[in-house]
C-alpha positions as CSV (number, residue, x, y, z in Angstrom):
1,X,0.0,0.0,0.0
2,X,1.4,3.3,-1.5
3,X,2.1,5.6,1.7
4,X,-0.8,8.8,1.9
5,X,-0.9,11.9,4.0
6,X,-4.4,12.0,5.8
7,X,-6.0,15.4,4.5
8,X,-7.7,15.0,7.6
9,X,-6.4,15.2,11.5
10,X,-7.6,12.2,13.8
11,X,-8.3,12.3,17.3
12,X,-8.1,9.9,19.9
13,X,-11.7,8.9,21.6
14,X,-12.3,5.7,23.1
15,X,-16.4,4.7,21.8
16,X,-18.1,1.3,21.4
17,X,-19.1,0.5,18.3
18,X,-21.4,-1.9,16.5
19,X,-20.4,-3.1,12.6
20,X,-21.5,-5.7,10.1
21,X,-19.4,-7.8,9.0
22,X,-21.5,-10.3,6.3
23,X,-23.6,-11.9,8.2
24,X,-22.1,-11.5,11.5
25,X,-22.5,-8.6,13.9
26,X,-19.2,-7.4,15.5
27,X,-18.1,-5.4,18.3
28,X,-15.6,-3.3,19.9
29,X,-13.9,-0.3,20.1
30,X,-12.8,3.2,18.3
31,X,-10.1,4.4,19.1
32,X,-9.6,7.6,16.8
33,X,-11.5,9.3,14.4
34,X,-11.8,12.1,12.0
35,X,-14.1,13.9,9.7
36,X,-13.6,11.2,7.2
37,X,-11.9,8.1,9.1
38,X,-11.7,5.6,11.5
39,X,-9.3,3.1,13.3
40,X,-11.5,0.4,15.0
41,X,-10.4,-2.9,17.3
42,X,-13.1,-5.7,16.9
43,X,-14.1,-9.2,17.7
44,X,-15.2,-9.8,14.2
45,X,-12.7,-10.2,10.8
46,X,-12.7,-7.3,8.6
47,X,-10.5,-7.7,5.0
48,X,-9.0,-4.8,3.1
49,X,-12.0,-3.3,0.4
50,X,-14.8,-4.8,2.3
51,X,-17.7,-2.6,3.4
52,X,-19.8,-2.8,6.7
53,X,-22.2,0.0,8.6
54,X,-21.2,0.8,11.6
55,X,-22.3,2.3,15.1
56,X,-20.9,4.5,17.1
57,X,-21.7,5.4,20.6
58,X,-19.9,9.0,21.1
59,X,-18.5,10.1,24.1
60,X,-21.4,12.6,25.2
61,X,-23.5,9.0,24.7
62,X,-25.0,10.2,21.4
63,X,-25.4,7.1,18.6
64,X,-24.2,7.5,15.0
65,X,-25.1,5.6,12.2
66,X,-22.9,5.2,9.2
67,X,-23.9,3.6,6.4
68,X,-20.8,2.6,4.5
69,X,-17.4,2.9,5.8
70,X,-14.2,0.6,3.6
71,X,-11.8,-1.1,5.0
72,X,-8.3,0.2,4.3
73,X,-6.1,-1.6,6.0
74,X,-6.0,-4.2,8.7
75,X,-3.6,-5.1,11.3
76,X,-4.3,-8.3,13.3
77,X,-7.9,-6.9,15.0
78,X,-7.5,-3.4,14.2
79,X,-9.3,-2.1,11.1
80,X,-8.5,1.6,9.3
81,X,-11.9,2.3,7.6
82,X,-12.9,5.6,5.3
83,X,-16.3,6.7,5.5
84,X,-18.1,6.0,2.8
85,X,-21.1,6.7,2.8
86,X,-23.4,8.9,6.0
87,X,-26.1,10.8,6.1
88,X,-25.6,14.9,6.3
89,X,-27.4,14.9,9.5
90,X,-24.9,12.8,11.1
91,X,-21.9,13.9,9.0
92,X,-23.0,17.6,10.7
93,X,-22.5,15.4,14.3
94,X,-18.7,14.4,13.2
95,X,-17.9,17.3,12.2
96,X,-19.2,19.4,15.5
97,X,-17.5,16.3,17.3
98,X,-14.2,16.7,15.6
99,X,-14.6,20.8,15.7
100,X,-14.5,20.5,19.6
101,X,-11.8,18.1,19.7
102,X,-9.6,20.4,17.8
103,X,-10.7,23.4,19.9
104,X,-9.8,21.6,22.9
105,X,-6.2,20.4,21.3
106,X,-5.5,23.6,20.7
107,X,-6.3,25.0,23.9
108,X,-4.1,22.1,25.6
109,X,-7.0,20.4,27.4
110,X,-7.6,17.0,26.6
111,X,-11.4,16.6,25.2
């Protein structure tokens, strides 16, 4: 795999998440995120180019759904996945999610 800059900054967060995986329902953990990304842990297989939904439970307890995020690389049980496809409503959540996670880096506070 060709090496890629993000364009986007991820933050560390620690939020259980539900995905699909076929037939079978996973779970586990995110551990960072951005506007456009996310690096899971899970008890369920995921392979490079395969798609699954997942769901998030934020840190301010708030559930996200996303409908399509693709695998992009994998290492052992921990998944790098691009979002694919969400709906704006909860693309609007991310974003105020990663907005205040940026405004708390800056200010030296941890979120």
């Amino acid at each position: 795999m060709p090496f890629v800059i993000r364009s986007y900054r991820r933050f560390p967060v620690q939020c259980p998440v539900s995905y699909n995986a076929g037939t079978s329902q996973g779970l586990g953990t995110v551990w960072n995120f951005s506007v456009n990304g996310w690096k899971l842990s899970g008890d369920v297989p995921l392979q490079v180019g395969q798609t699954c939904p997942l769901t998030v439970t934020l840190p301010n307890q708030e559930s996200i759904f996303v409908d399509a995020a693709i695998v992009r690389w994998v290492r052992g049980q921990e998944y790098g996945l691009e979002t694919v496809t969400v709906d704006k409503p909860t693309q609007s959540r991310v974003e105020h999610m990663v907005k205040h996670l940026e405004e708390a880096t800056l200010a030296g506070k941890h979120p």
